[in-house]
PAFIDREN-118520 format. One record per residue: residue in three letters; x, y, z of N, C-alpha, C, CB in turn. Coordinates in Angstrom, 1 decimal. Each point is the difference from the previous one (the first is absolute). Last residue first. Glycine has a CB too. Example, Ala and Ser with C-alpha at 12.3 -4.5 7.8 and 13.67 -1.06 7.14 Angstrom:
% residues 2
[ser, [12.8, -2.2, 7.1], [0.9, 1.1, 0.0], [-0.8, 1.1, 0.8], [1.2, -0.6, -2.2]]
[ala, [-0.9, -5.1, 2.1], [-0.9, 1.2, 0.0], [0.9, 1.2, 0.0], [-1.9, -1.2, 1.2]]
This chain:
% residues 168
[unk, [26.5, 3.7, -14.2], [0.2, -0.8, -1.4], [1.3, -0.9, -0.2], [-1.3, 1.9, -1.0]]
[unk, [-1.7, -0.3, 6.0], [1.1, 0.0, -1.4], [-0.1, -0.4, -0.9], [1.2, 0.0, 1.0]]
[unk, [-5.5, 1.4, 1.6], [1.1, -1.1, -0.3], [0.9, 0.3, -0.5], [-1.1, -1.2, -0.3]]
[unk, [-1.6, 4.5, 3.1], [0.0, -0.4, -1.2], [1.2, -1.0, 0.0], [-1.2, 2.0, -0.9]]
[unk, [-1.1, -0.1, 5.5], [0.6, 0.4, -0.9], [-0.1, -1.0, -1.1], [1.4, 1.3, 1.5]]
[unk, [-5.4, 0.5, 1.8], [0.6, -0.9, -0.6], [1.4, 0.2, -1.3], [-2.6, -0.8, 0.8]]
[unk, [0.0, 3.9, 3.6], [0.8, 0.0, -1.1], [0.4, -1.7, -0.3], [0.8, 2.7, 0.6]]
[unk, [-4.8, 0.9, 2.3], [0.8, -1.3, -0.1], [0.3, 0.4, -1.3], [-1.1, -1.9, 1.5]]
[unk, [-2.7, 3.7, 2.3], [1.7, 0.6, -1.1], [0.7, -1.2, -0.3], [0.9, 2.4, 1.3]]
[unk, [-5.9, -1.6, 0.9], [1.0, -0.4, 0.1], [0.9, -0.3, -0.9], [-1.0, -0.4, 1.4]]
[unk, [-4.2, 2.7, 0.1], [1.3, 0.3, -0.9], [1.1, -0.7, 0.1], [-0.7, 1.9, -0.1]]
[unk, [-4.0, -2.2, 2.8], [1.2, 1.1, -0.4], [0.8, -1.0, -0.9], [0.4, 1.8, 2.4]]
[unk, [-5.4, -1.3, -0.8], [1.4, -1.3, -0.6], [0.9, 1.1, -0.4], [-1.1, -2.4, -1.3]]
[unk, [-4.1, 2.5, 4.8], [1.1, 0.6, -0.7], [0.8, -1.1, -0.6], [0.1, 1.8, 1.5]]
[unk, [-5.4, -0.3, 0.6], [0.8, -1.1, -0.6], [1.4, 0.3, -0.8], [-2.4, -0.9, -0.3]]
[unk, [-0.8, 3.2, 4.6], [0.6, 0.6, -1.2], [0.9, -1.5, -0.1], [0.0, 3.4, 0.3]]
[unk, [-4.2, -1.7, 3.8], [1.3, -0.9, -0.7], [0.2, 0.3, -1.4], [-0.3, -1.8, 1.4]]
[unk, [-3.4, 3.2, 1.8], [1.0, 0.9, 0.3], [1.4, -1.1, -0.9], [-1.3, 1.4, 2.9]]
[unk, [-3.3, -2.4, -2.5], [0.8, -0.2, 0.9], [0.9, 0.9, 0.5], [-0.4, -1.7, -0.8]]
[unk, [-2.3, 2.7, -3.2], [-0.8, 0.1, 1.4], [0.6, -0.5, 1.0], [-1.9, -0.3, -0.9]]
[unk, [3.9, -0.6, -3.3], [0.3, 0.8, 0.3], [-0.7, 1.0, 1.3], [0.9, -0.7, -2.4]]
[unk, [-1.4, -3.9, 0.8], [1.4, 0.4, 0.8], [0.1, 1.3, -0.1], [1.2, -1.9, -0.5]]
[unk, [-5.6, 0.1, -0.5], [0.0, -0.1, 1.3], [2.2, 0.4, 0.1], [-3.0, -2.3, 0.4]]
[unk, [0.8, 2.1, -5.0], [0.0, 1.3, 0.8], [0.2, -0.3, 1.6], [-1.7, 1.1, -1.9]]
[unk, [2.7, -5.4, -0.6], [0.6, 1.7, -0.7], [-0.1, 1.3, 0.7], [-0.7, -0.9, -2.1]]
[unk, [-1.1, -3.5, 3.1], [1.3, -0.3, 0.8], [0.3, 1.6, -0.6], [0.8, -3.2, 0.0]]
[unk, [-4.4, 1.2, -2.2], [-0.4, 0.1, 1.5], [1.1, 0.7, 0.8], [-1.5, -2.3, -0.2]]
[unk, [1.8, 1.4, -4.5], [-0.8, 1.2, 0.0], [-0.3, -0.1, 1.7], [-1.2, 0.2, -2.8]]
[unk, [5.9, -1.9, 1.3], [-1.7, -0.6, -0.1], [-0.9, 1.2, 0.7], [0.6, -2.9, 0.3]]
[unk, [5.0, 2.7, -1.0], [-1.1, 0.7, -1.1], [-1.6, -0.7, 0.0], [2.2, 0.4, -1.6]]
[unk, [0.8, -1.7, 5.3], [-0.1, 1.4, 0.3], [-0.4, 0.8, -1.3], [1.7, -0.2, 1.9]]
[unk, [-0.6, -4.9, -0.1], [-1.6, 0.9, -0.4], [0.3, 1.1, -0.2], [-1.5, -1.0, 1.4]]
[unk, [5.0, -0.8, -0.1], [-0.1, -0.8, -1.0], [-1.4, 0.1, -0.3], [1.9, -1.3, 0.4]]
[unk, [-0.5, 3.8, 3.1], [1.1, 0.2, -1.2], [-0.5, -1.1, -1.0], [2.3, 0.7, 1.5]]
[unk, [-4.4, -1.0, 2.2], [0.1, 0.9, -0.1], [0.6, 0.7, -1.1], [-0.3, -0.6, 2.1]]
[unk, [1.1, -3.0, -0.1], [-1.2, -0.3, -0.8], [-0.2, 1.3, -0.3], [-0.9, -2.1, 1.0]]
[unk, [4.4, 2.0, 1.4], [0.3, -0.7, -1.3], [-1.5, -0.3, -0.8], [2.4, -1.1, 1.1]]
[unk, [-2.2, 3.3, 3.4], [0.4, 0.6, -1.3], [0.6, -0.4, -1.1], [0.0, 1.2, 1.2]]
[unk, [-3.1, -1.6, 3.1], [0.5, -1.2, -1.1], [0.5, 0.7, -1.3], [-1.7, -1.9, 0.8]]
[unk, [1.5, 4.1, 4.8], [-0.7, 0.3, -1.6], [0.2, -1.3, -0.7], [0.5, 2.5, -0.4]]
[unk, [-1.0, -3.4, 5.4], [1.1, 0.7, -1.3], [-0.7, 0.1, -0.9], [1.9, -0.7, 0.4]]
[unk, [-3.4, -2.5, 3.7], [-0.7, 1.7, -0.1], [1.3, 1.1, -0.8], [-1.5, -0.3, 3.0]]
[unk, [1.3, -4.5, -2.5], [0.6, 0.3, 0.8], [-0.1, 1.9, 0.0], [1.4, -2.8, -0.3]]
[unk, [-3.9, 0.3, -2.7], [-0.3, -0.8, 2.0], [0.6, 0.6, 0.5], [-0.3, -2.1, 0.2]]
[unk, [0.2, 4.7, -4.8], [0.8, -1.7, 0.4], [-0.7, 0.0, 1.0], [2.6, -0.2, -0.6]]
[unk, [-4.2, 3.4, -3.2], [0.2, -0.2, 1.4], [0.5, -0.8, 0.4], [-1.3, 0.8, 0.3]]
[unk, [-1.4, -0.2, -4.6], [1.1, 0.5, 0.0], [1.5, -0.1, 1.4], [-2.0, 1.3, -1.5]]
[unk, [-3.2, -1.9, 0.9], [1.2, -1.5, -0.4], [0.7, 0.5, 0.0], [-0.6, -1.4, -1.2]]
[unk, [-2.3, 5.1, 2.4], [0.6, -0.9, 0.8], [0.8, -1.4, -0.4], [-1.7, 1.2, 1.2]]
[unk, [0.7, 3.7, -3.0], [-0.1, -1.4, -0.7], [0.8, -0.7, 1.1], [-0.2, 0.7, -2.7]]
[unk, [-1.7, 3.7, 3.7], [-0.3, -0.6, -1.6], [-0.1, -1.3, -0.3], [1.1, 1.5, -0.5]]
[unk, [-0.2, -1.0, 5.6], [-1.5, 0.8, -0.4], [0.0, -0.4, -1.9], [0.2, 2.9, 2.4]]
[unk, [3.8, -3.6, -0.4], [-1.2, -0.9, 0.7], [-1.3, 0.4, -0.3], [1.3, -0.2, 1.8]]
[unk, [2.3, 2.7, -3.2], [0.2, -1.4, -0.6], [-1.5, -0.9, 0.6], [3.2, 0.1, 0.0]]
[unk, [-2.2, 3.8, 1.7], [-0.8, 0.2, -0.6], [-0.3, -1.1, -1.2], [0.5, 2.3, 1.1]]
[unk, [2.5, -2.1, 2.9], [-1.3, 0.4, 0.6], [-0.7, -0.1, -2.1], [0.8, 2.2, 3.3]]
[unk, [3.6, -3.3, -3.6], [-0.5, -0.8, 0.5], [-1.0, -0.1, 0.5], [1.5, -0.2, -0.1]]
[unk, [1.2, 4.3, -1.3], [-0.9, -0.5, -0.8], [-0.5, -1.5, 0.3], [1.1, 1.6, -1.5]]
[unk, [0.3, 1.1, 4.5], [-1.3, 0.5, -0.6], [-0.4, -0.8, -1.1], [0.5, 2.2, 0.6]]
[unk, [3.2, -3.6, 1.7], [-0.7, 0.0, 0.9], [-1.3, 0.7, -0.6], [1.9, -0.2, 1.8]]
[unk, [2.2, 0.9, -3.9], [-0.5, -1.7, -0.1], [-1.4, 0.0, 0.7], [2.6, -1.2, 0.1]]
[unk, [-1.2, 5.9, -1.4], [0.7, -0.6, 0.1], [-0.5, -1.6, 0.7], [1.2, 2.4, -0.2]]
[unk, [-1.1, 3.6, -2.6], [-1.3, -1.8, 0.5], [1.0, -0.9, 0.4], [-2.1, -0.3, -2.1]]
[unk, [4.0, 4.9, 0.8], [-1.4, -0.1, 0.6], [-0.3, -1.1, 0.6], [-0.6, 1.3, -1.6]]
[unk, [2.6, -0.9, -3.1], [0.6, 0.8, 1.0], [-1.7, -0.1, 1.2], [2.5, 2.0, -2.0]]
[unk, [-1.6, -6.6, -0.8], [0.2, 1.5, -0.7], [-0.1, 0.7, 1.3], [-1.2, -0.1, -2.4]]
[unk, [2.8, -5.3, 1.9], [-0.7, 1.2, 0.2], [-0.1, 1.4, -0.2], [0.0, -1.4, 1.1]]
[unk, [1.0, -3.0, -3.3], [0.7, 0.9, 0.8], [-1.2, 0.9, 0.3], [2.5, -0.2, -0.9]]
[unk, [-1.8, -5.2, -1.9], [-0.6, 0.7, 0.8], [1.0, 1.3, 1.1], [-1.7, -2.4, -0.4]]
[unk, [3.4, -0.1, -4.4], [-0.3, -0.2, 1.5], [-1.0, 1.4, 0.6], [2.8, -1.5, 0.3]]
[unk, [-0.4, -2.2, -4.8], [-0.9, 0.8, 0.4], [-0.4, 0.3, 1.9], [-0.9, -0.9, -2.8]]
[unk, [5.8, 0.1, 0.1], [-1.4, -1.0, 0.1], [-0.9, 1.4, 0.8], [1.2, -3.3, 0.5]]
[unk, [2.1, 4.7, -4.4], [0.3, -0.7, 1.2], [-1.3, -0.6, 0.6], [1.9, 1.5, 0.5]]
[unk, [-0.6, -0.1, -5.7], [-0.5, 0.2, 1.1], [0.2, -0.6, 1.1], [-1.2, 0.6, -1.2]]
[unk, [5.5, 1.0, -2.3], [-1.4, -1.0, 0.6], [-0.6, 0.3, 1.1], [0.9, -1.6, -0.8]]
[unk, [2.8, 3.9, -3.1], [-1.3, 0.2, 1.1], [-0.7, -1.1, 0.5], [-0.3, 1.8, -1.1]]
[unk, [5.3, -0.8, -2.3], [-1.0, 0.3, 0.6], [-0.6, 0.1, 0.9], [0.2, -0.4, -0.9]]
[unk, [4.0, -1.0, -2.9], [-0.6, 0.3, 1.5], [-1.4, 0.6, 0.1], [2.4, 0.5, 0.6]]
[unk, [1.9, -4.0, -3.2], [-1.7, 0.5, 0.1], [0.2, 1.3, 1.1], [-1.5, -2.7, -0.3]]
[unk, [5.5, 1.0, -2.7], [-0.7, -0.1, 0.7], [-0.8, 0.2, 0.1], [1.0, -0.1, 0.5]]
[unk, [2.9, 1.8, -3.1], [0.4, -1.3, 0.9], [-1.3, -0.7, 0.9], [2.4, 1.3, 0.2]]
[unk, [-3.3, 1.7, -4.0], [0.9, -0.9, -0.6], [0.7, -1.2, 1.1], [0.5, 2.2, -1.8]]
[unk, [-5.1, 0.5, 3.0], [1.2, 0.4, -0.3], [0.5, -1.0, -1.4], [0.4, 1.0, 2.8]]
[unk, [-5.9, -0.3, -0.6], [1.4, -0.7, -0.4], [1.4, 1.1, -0.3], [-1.8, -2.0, -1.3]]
[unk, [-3.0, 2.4, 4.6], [0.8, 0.2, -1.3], [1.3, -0.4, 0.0], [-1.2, 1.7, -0.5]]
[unk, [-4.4, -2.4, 2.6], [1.7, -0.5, 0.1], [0.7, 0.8, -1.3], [-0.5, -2.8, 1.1]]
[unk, [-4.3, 3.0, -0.1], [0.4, -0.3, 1.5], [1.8, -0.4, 0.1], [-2.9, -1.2, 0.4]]
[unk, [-0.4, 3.9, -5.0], [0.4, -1.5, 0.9], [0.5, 0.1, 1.7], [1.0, -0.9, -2.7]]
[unk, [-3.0, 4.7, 0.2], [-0.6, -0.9, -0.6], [0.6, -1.5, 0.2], [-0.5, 1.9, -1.5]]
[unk, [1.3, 1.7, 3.6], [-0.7, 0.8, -0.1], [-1.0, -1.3, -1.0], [1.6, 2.9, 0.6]]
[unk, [3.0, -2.0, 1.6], [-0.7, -1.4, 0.2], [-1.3, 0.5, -0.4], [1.5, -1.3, 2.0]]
[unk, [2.6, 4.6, -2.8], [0.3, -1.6, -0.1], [-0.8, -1.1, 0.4], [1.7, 0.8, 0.4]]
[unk, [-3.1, 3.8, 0.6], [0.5, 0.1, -1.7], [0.7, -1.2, -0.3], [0.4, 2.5, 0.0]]
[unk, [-2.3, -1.8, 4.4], [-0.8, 0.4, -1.1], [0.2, -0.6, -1.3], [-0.1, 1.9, 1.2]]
[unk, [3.4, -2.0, 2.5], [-0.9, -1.1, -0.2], [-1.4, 0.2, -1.3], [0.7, -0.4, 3.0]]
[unk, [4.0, 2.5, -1.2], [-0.6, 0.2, -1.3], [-1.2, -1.2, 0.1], [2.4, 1.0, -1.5]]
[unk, [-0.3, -0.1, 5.5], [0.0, 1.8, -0.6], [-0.3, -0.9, -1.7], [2.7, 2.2, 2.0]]
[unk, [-2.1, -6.3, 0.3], [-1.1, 0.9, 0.6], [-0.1, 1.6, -0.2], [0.1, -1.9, 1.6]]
[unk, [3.7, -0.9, -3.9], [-1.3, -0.4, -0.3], [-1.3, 0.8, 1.1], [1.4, -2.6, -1.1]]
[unk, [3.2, 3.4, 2.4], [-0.7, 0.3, -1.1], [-1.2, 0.1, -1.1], [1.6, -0.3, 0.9]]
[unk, [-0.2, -1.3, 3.1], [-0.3, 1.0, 0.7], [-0.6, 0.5, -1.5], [1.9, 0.3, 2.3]]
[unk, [-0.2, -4.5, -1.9], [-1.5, 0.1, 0.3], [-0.3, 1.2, 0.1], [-0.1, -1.8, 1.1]]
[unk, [4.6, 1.0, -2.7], [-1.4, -0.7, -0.8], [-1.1, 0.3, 0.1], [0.9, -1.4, 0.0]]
[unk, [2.3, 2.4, 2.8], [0.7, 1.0, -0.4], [-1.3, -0.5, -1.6], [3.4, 0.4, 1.5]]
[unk, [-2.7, -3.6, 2.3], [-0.5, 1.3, 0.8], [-0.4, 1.9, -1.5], [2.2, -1.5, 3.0]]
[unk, [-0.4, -3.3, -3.9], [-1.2, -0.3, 0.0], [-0.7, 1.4, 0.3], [0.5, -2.5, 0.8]]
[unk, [4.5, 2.5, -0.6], [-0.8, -0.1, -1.5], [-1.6, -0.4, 0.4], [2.5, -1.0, -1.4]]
[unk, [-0.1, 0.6, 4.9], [0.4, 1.7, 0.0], [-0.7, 0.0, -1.9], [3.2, 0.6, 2.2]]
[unk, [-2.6, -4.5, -0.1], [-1.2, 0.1, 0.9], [0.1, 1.6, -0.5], [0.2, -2.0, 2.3]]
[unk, [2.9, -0.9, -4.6], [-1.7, -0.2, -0.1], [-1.2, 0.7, 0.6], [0.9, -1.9, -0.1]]
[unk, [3.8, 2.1, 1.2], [0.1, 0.9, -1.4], [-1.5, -0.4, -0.1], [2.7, 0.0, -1.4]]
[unk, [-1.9, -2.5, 4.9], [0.2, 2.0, 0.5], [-0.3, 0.4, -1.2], [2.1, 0.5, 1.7]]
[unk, [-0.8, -4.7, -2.4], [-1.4, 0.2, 0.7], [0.2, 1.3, 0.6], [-0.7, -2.4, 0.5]]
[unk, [4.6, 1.2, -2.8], [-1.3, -0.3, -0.7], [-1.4, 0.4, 0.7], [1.4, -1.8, -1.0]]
[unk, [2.2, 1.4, 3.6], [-0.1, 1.5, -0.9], [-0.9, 0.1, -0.8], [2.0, 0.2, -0.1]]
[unk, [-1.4, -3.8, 2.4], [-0.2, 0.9, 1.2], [-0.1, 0.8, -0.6], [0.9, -0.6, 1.6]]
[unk, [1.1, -2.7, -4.0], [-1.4, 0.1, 0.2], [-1.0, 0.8, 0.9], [0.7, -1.8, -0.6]]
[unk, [3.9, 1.8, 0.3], [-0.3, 0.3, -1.5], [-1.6, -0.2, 0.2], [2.4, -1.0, -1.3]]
[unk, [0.5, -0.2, 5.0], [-0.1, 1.2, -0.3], [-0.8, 0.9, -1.2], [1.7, -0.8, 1.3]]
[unk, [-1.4, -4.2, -0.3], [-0.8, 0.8, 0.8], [0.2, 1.3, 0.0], [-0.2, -1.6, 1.2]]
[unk, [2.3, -2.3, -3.8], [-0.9, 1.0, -0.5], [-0.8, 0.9, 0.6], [0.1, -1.3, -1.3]]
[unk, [3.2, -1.9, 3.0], [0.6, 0.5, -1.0], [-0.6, 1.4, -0.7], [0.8, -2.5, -0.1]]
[unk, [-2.8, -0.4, 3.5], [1.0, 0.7, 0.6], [0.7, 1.0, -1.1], [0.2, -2.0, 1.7]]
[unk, [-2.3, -1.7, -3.3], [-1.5, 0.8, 0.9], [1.0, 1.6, 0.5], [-1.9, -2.9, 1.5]]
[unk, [4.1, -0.9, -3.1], [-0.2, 0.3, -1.5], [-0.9, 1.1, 1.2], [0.1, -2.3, -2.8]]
[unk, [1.5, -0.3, 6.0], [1.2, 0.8, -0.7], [-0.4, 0.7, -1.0], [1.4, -1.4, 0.5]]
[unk, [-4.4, -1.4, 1.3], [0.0, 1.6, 1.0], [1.1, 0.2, -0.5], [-1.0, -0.1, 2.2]]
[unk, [0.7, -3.8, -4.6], [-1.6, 0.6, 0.0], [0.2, 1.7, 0.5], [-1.4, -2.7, 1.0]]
[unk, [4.8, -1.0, -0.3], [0.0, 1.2, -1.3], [-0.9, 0.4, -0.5], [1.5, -0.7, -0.6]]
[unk, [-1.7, -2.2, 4.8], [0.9, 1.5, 0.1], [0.1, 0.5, -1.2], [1.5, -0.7, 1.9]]
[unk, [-4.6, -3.0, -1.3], [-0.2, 1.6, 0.3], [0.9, 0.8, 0.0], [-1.4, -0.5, 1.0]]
[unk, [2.7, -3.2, -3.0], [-1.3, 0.5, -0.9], [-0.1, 1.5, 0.7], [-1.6, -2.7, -0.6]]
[unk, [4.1, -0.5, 2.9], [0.7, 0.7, -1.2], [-1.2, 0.7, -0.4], [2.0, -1.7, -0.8]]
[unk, [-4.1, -0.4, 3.9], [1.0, 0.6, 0.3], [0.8, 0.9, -0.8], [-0.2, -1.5, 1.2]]
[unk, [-2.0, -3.0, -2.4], [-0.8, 1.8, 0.5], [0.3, 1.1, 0.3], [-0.9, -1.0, 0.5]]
[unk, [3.8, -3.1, -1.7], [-0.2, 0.8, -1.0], [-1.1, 1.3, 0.6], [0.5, -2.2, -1.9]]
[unk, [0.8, -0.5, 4.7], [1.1, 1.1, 0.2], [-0.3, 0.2, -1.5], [2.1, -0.7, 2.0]]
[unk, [-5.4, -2.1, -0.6], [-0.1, 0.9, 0.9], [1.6, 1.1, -0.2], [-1.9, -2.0, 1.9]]
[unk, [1.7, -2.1, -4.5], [-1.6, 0.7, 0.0], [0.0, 1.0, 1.0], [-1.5, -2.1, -0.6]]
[unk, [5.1, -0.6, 1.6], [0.0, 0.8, -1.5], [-1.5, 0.7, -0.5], [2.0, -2.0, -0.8]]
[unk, [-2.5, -0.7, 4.5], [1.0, 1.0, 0.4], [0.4, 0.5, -1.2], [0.6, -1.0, 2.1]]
[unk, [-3.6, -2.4, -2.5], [-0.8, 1.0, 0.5], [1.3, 1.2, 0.5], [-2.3, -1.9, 0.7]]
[unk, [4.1, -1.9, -2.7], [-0.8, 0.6, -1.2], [-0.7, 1.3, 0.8], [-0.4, -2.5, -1.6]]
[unk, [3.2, -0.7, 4.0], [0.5, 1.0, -0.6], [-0.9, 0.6, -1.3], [2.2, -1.1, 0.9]]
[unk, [-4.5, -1.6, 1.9], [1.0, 1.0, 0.7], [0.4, 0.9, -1.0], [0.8, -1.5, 1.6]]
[unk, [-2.3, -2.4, -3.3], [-0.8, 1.0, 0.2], [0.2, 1.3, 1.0], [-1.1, -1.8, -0.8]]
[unk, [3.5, -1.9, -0.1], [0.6, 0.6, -0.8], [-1.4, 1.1, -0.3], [2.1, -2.0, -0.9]]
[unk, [-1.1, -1.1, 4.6], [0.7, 1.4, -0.1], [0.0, 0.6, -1.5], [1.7, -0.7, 1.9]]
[unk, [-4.8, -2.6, -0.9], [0.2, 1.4, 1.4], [1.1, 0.3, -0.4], [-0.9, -0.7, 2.2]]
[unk, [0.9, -3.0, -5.0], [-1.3, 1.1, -0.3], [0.1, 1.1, 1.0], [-1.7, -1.7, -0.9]]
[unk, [4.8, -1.9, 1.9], [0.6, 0.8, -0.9], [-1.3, 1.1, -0.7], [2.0, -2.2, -0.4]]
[unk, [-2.6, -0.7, 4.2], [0.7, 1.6, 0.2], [0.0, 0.9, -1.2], [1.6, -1.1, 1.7]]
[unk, [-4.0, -3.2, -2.3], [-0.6, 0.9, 0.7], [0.7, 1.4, 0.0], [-0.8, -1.9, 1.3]]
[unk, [2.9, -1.7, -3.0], [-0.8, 0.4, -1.0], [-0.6, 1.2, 0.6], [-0.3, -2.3, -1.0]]
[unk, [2.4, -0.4, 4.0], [1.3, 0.8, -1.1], [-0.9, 0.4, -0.9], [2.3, -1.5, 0.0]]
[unk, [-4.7, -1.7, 2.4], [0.3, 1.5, 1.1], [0.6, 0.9, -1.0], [0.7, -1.2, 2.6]]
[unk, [-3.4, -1.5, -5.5], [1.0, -0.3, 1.1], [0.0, 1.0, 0.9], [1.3, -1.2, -1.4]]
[unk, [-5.7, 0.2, -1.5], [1.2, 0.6, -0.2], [0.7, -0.1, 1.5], [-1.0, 1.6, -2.0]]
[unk, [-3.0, -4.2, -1.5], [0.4, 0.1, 0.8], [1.7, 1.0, 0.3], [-2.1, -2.1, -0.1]]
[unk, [-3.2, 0.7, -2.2], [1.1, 0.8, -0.3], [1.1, 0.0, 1.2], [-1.7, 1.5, -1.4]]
[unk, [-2.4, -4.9, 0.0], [0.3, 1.5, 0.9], [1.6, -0.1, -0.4], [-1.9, 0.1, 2.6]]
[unk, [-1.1, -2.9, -5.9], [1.0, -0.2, 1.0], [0.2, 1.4, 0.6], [1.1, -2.0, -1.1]]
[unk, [-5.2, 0.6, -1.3], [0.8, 0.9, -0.6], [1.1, -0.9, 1.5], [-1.7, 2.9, -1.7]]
[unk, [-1.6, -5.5, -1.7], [0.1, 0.3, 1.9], [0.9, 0.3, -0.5], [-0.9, -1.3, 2.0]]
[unk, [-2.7, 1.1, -5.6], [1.5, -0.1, 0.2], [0.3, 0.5, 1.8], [0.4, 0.7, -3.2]]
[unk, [-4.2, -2.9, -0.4], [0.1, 0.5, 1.0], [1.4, 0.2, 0.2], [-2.2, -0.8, 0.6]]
[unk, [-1.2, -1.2, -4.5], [1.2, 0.0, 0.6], [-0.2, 1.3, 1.2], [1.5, -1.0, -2.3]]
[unk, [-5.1, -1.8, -0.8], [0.5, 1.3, 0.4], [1.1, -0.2, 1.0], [-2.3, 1.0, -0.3]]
């Protein structure tokens, strides 16, 4: 079996500088290309900020002019789906996350007196309703009639959204 003794590598002073500088000059061209880069970054950015400023207004005044619409015909446009198509797009309805509100009248402090009494697991230590358990029991025949003996009402509203369509 052979064995080979590598010889160290050895470099001059003149070898030394000549790597320091030429990594110099590499990290300083690396830093005035960044530079270039950003300034015709905020020049193209600069170029289109008015245009995009419009765009998004025209978005925010078209969404507004969509949603109003679609909710005076919600009946008769979502009656069997949750979305209707255009030629440029979707629009529709999504449920939002489920949340505990209180109905007229009752407010935390009653319903936490009586949480205690129905269904005390319900209850944190820190003496709050657990209204996520609460919400995620709330079709179990134990959890069902006690919300409306609380005084609580399970809501999802409705949230308006528009996916536009691919170009061709």
């Amino acid at each position: 079996m052979k064995t080979k003794v590598r010889k160290a590598l050895t470099v001059t002073q003149e070898q030394f500088e000549e790597a320091i500088q030429h990594y110099a000059e590499a990290e300083r061209r690396e830093a005035e290309i960044g530079r270039i880069i950003e300034a015709e970054v905020n020049e193209v950015l600069s170029k289109y900020e008015d245009e995009r400023l419009c765009l998004s207004q025209g978005k925010l005044i078209a969404f507004g002019i969509a949603r109003i619409y679609c909710s005076e015909n919600k009946e008769a446009l979502f009656s069997k789906r949750r979305s209707v198509g255009t030629m440029h797009g979707l629009a529709g309805f999504r449920l939002g996350t489920p949340a505990l509100r209180l109905q007229k009248g009752t407010n935390w402090n009653n319903v936490l007196a009586t949480l205690k009494e129905k269904l005390p697991e319900y209850v944190r230590i820190t003496e709050e309703p657990a209204k996520a358990l609460l919400l995620a029991d709330r079709n179990t025949e134990k959890v069902a009639p006690v919300l409306v003996e609380l005084g609580l009402q399970v809501v999802q509203e409705d949230l308006f959204y528009i996916e536009a369509g691919k170009a061709a």
